[in-house]
C-alpha positions in Angstrom: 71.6 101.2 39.1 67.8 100.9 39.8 65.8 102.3 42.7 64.1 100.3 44.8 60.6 101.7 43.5 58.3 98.8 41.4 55.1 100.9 41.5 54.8 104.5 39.5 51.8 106.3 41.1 50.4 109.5 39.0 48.9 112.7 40.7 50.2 111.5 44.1 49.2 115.0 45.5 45.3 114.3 44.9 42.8 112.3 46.6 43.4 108.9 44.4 47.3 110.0 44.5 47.7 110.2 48.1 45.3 107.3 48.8 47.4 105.1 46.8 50.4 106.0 48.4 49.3 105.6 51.7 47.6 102.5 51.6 50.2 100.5 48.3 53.4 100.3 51.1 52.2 97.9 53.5 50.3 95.5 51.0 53.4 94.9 49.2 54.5 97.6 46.7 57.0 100.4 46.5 55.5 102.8 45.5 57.2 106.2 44.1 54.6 109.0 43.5 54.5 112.0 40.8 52.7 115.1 40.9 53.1 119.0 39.6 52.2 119.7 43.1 54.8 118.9 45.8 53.5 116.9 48.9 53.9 114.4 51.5 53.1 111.7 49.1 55.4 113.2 45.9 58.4 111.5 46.0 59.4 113.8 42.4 57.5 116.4 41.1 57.0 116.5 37.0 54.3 116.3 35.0 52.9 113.5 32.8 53.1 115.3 29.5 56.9 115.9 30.1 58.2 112.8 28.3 61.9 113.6 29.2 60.9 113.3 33.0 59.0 109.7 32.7 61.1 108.5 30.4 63.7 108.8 33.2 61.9 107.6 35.9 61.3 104.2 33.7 65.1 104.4 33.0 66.0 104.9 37.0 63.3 102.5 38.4 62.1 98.6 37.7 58.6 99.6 37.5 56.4 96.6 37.8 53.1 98.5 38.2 51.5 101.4 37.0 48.3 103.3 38.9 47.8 106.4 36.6 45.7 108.9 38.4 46.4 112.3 37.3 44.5 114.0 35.4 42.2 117.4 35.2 38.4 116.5 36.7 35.4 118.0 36.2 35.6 120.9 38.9 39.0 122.1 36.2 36.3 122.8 33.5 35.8 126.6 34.9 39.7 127.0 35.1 41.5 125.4 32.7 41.5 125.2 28.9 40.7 122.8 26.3 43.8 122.7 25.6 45.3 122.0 29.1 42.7 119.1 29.2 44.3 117.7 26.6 47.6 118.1 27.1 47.2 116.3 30.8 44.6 113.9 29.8 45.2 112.8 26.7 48.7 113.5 25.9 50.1 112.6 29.0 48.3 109.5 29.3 49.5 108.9 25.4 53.2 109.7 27.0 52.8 107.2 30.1 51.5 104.5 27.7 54.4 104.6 25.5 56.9 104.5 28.0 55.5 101.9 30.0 55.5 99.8 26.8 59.4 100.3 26.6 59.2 98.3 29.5 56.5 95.8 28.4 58.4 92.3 28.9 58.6 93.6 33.1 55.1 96.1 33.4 52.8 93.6 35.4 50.2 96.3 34.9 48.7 99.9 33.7 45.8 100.5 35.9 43.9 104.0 34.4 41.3 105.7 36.7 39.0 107.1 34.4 35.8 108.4 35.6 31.5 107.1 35.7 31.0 110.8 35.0 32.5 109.7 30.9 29.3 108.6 30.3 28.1 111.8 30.4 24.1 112.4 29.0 23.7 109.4 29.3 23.5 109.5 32.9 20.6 112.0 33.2 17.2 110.5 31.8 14.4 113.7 31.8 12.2 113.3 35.4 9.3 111.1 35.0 11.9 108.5 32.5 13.1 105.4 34.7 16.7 105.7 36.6 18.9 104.8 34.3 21.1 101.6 34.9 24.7 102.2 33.7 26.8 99.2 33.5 29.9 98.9 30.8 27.7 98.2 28.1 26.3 101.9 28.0 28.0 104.1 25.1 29.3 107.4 26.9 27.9 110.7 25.3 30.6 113.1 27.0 29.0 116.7 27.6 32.3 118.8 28.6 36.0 118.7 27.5 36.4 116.5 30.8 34.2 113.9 29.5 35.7 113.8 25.7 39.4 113.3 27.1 38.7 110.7 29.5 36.9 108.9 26.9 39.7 109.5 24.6 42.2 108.7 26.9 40.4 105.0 27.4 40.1 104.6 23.8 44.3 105.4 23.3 44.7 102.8 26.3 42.9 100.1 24.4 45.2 101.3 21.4 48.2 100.6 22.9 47.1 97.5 24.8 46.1 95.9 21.3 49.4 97.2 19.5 51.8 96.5 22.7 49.8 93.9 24.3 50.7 95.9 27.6 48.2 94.7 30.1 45.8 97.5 30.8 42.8 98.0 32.8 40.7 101.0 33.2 38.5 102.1 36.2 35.6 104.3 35.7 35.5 105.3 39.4 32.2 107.2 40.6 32.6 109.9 43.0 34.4 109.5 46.1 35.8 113.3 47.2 35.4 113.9 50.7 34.3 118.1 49.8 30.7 119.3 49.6 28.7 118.5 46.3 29.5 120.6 43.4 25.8 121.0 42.7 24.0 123.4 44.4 20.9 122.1 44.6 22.3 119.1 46.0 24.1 121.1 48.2 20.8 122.9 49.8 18.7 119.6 50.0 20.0 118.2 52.7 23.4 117.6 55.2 26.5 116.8 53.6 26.8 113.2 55.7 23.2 112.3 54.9 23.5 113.2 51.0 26.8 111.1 50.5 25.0 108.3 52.9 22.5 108.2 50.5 25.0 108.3 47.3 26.5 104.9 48.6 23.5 103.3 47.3 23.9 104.1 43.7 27.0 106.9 42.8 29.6 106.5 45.2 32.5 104.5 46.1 34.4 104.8 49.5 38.3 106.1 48.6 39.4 102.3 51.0 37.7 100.2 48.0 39.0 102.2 45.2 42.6 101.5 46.2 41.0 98.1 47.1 39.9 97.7 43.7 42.9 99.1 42.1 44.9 96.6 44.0 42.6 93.1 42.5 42.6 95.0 39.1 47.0 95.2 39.3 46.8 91.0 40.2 44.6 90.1 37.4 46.0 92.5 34.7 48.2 90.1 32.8 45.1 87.3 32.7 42.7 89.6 31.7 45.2 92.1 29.7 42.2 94.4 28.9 39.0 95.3 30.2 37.2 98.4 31.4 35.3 98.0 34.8 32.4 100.4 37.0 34.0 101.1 40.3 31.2 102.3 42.6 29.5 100.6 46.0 27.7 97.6 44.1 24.0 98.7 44.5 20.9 97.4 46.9 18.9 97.6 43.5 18.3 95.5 40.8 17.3 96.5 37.1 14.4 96.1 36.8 11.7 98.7 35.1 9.5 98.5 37.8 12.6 99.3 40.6 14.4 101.6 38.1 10.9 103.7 37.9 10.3 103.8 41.3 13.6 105.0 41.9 12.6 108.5 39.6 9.5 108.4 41.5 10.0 107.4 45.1 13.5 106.4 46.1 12.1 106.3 49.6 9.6 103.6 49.2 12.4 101.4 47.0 15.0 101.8 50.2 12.5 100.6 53.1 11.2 97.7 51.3 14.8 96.8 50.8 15.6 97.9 54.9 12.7 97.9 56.8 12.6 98.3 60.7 11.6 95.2 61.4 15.4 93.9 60.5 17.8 95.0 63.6 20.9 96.0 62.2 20.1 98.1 59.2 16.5 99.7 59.6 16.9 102.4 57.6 14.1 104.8 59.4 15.5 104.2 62.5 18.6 105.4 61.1 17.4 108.4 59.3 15.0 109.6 61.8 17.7 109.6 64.7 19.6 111.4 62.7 17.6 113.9 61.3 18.1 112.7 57.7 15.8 113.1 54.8 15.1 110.9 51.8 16.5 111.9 48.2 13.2 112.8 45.8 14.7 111.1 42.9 17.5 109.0 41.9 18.3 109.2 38.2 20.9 107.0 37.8 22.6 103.4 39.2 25.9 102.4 38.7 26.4 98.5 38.3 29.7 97.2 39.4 29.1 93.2 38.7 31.4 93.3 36.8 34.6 94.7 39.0 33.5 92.2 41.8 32.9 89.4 39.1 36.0 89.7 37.5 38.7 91.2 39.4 37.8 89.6 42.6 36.8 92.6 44.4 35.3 92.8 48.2 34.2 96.1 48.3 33.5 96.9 52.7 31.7 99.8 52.0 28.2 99.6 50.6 25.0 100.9 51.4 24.2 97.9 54.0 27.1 97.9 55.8 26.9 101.6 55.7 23.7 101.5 57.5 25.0 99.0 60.0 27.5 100.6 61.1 25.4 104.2 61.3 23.1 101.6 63.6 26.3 100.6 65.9 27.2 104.3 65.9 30.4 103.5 64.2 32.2 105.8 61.8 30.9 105.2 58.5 33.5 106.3 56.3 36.8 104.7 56.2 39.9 105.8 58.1 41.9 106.2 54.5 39.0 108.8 54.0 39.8 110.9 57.0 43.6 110.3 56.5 43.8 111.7 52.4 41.2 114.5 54.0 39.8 117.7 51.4 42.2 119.0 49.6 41.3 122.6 49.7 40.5 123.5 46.4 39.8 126.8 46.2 36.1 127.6 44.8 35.1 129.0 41.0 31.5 129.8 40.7 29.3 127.2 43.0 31.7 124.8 42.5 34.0 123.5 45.3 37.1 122.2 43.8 39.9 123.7 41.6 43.5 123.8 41.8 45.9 124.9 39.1 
């Protein structure tokens, strides 16, 4: 007899995983959540490249809904093998595809969280070359094993989708951990709260709008049935040369013409100087999320205005869902921050 569970969330024990599972239950899914890693939010602990073990759970469950987090990120590179890459990322994605299309006639959607950082060299244009505006028409050049399986891993979803005509959707979510940068540098610039602040305005995504935007992607899967969709804070900026060299020269300048003191509620010197904060020197790259909003009816509540608004009223700028999934205490490998077998 089947379980009540309609909703198979992956890597339940991560960020993403434990977001989901927190937040899916009161907006009207049942969520059941997998991980290698027991937690609160692991309802049964398997892995993806075990077909045996999703096979069953498609068997046991009537799954409606599929939100396939799991995977090995960037931070893994130091600790993991090529091969373990693709084995998790690939093949188990591969596995998770076929079975859900055993199921095709009842799967509502396959949502798969692939990553901004896919796109890889073509993120970082050489100092004194324009910010570089990355939207879903830019061709990914992966630069690590991380990079090449996500990619591949999208390129088997639209596989299936066109063989199966499963609906499938993939997010390229930007960064939204909660630990300190990875990057040194980065990490030596400035606070922690004033560099993610800053990030909001063109590389990062508050974890409340990525389950947000999970959610409108799950609703509109069977209309659209494929697609592949930027989900970061939509941007204060727009594309043009002139902005997008500024933005490698003086970042600054760009941001108080766009929130100057005179306006209230979101003068962005005010902000900084009561805080202490200081100004990135460069921003090399802007991540364009028209499309997500556009298409899958997304309202993200956690952009760079409203960000500064709420710094203005003194009011938490992060989400609670932020607080409540929390760092995940990866252990560190070199100057990185994050790693977990």
């Amino acid at each position: 007899m089947a379980s009540t569970y309609d909703t198979l969330v992956t890597g339940s024990a991560g960020h993403l995983g434990t977001a989901l599972m927190l937040s899916l239950p009161s907006l009207g899914f049942k969520p059941l959540g997998i991980d290698i890693l027991p937690s609160p939010t692991t309802t049964q602990v398997g892995s993806i490249s075990d077909r045996d073990f999703i096979s069953s759970i498609f068997n046991s469950n009537s799954i409606k809904h599929v939100f396939h987090a799991a995977t090995l990120h960037k931070p893994h590179v130091g600790s993991h093998s090529k091969e373990q890459f693709i084995e998790t990322n690939i093949t188990g994605t591969l596995i998770l595809l076929e079975e859900s299309s055993r199921f095709k006639e009842q799967i509502e959607s396959f949502i798969y969280f692939s990553t901004t950082s896919a796109f890889g060299k073509a993120l970082s244009p050489k100092p004194g070359s324009p910010a570089a505006w990355i939207d879903e028409n830019v061709v990914p050049v992966p630069k690590n094993i991380y990079g090449v399986t996500k990619v591949a891993a999208e390129d088997m979803c639209a596989l299936v989708q066109k063989q199966t005509e499963l609906p499938i959707l993939v997010l390229r979510t930007s960064r939204f951990f909660p630990e300190e940068d990875d990057d040194e540098d980065r990490r030596a610039s400035m606070s922690d709260e004033n560099l993610k602040v800053l990030e909001l305005a063109y590389r990062r995504c508050d974890i409340e709008d990525i389950v947000s935007a999970a959610v409108c992607a799950s609703k509109k899967a069977k209309i659209i049935k494929w697609g592949k969709y930027i989900i970061s804070a939509p941007p204060p900026f727009d594309n043009s040369l002139e902005t997008l060299e500024a933005l490698d020269r003086n970042p600054a300048e760009i941001l108080r013409n766009l929130f100057p003191d005179t306006h209230p509620s979101t003068g962005i010197d005010a902000v900084f100087e009561k805080k202490g904060w200081k100004y990135l020197a460069r921003m090399d790259r802007v991540y364009d999320s028209s499309k997500a909003v556009k298409e899958l009816d997304w309202d993200p509540k956690y952009n760079f205005e409203k960000t500064l608004g709420r710094l203005m009223r003194g009011e938490p700028w992060r989400s609670e869902l932020t607080a409540k999934v929390g760092k995940k205490g990866y252990h560190a490998v070199s100057t990185g921050v994050y790693t977990k077998r």
